[in-house]
Each structure stands twice: as C-alpha cells, then as structure tokens.
C-alpha positions, -999 to +999 in steps of 0.1 A: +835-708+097+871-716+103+888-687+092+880-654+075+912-643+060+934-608+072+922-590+040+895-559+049+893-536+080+915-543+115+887-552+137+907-581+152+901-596+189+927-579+200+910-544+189+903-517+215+874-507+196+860-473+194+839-444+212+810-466+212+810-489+238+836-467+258+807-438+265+786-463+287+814-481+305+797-519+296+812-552+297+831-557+262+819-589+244+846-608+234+861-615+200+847-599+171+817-594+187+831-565+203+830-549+168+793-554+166+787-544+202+807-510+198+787-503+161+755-506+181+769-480+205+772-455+184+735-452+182+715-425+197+704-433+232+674-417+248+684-412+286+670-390+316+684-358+317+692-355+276+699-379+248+734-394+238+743-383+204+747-406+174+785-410+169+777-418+128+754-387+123+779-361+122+810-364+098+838-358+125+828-386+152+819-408+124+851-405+110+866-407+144+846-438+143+860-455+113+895-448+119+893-469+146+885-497+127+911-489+097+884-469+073+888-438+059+862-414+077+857-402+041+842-437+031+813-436+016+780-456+029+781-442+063+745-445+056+742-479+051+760-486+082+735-467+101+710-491+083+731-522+092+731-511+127+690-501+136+684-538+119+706-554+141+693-533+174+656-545+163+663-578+157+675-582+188+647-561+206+623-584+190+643-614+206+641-606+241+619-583+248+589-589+217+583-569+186+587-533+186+562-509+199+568-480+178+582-497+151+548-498+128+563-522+098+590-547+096+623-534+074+635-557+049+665-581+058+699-563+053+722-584+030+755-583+020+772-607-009+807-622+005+827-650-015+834-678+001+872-697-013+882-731-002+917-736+008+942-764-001+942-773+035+912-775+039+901-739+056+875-717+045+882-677+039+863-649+028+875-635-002+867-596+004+847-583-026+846-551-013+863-523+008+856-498+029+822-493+047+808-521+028+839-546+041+833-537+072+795-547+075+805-581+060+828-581+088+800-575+114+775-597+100+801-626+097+808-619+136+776-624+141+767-656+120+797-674+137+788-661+171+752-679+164+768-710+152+789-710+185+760-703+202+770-669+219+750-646+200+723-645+224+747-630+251+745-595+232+718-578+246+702-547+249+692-533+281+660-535+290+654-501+305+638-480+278+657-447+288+691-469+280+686-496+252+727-504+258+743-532+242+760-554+266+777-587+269+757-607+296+783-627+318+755-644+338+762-681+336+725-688+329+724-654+303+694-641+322+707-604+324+685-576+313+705-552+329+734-533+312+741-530+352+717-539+377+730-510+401+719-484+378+690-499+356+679-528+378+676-513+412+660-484+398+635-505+377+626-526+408+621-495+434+597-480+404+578-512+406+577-511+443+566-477+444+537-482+414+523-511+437+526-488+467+513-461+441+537-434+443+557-421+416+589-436+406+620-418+396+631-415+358+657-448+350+687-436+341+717-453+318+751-453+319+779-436+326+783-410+287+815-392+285 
C-alpha cells in the first residue's frame, strides 16, 4: 500500500508515542509499527512483585493515552480498542510460542471497513470513513497489513517470559529473539533451567523496567 493519506489521528513515524512502550524501556519498532507496539503496551502485565496496570482501563491514563495520538480521551470505543488490542497480543502468542493455554476458545477475527480511493497518479489512499477511536484502529491494523506485506511483521514480538508478555521489536539479524532483553528475561530463564536440572528452585522472572 503506497500511501494512506494525512486524514485521521497523528500517529506518524516521526511520533514519540505514548506511556505504553515508555514503562518497559524496549526497543521502539520503527514506523507505524510503533503505534501498534505502544497500543499493545498499555495492556496489563503480570510481573513478580505486582502487576502493571492497564493504561485503557481507567479514564484518565486512557485519555492520557489517546491524546498522544490526537484523540479525544472522551472518544468513545475505548472498549473496542481494548478488544483490538488482546486479538492482536493472541495472535501473535499463537505465532511464536503456540495456541494459548488459558485461552479456552478462539475470539472471532476483529474487522474494521476502510475505503480504499485510487489516485490520478496512480497512488492508493485510504479514505477515512470514520474518526476517533475507530480511525485509529484502522490505523493500526493497516500498520500491520503493510508491515506483513514488507515482511517485518514478524519482528514484533512478545516476550517469552510469562511474568512479562512485552512487546518488542527484535533487532537480531536472524529475528530469533524471545527476549524483550536477554539480561533480565533471558539470563534469568536460563539459570531457572540450570537450577530445575540441578533441582533447586529458581528465582521468580522478572520484566522490565515500569515507571
């Protein structure tokens, strides 16, 4: 997709992006995948020691949130953002690391109807056919359909450690990270491993670095 028009919320490359991805200090994907990466940040994150808050359950850091992104924190469909978000976190849970666990049935596909215009010279645009919340999950599932036809999708992870689940950008020139970083989340796995084989007790993993 060539071009998607300036029309809908400012979530440009050049975006700093909100609280999301700033609470666990991760690499930033690049693009307007950072938009996606950030939404999937704001979800709650079980860790050791006390879970990170969900920045779109309460009104004030959801609204925080969205005026980041150039959306009235009154919007409404907060809601349905949340629902945009868990889809996309499963989907990619069930890429790299198999089906969910815990998650007893498969949701339905999230969609979302954008028109697609034709240009004189030859470009394609999305005509916005909504505002708000719901412009803004067009923009993140548009993100991600060109980010899969450029073939970088799959460098969005999630971290593998269960007590973390962050979404990270994996720089590794053969995208084999698992770690959101290995010094916290991967040394920590492997010395529980070592210690299980040893049998002793391993220590709880932690996750990032939460304001």
């Amino acid at each position: 997709m060539e071009e998607h028009g300036k029309d809908g919320p400012d979530i440009g490359a050049g975006h700093a992006g909100g609280d999301g991805n700033s609470r666990f200090g991760v690499a930033v994907a690049p693009g307007e995948l950072r938009i996606v990466q950030d939404l999937l940040n704001t979800a709650s994150i079980r860790r050791a020691g006390g879970d990170v808050p969900d920045l779109l359950d309460a009104p004030d850091t959801a609204a925080r949130w969205l005026d980041t992104y150039g959306v009235a924190g009154d919007s409404p469909g907060v809601g349905d953002l949340r629902t945009l978000r868990d889809a996309i976190r499963r989907s990619l849970v069930e890429r790299d690391h198999g089906p969910d666990r815990d998650d007893g049935d498969r949701q339905a596909a999230v969609e979302s109807v954008a028109r697609l215009r034709l240009e004189a010279d030859g470009s394609v645009r999305l005509v916005p056919g909504s505002v708000g919340i719901p412009a803004l999950g067009q923009q993140v599932l548009l993100a991600i359909y060109d980010a899969q036809l450029a073939g970088t999708w799959r460098r969005l992870k999630l971290c593998r450690n269960p007590l973390c689940a962050v979404a990270f950008w994996d720089n590794s020139r053969n995208t084999s990270g698992v770690w959101h970083d290995v010094r916290t989340c991967g040394n920590v796995a492997n010395l529980r491993k070592s210690r299980a084989r040893r049998g002793r007790p391993g220590p709880n993993l932690p996750t990032g670095r939460p304001d």
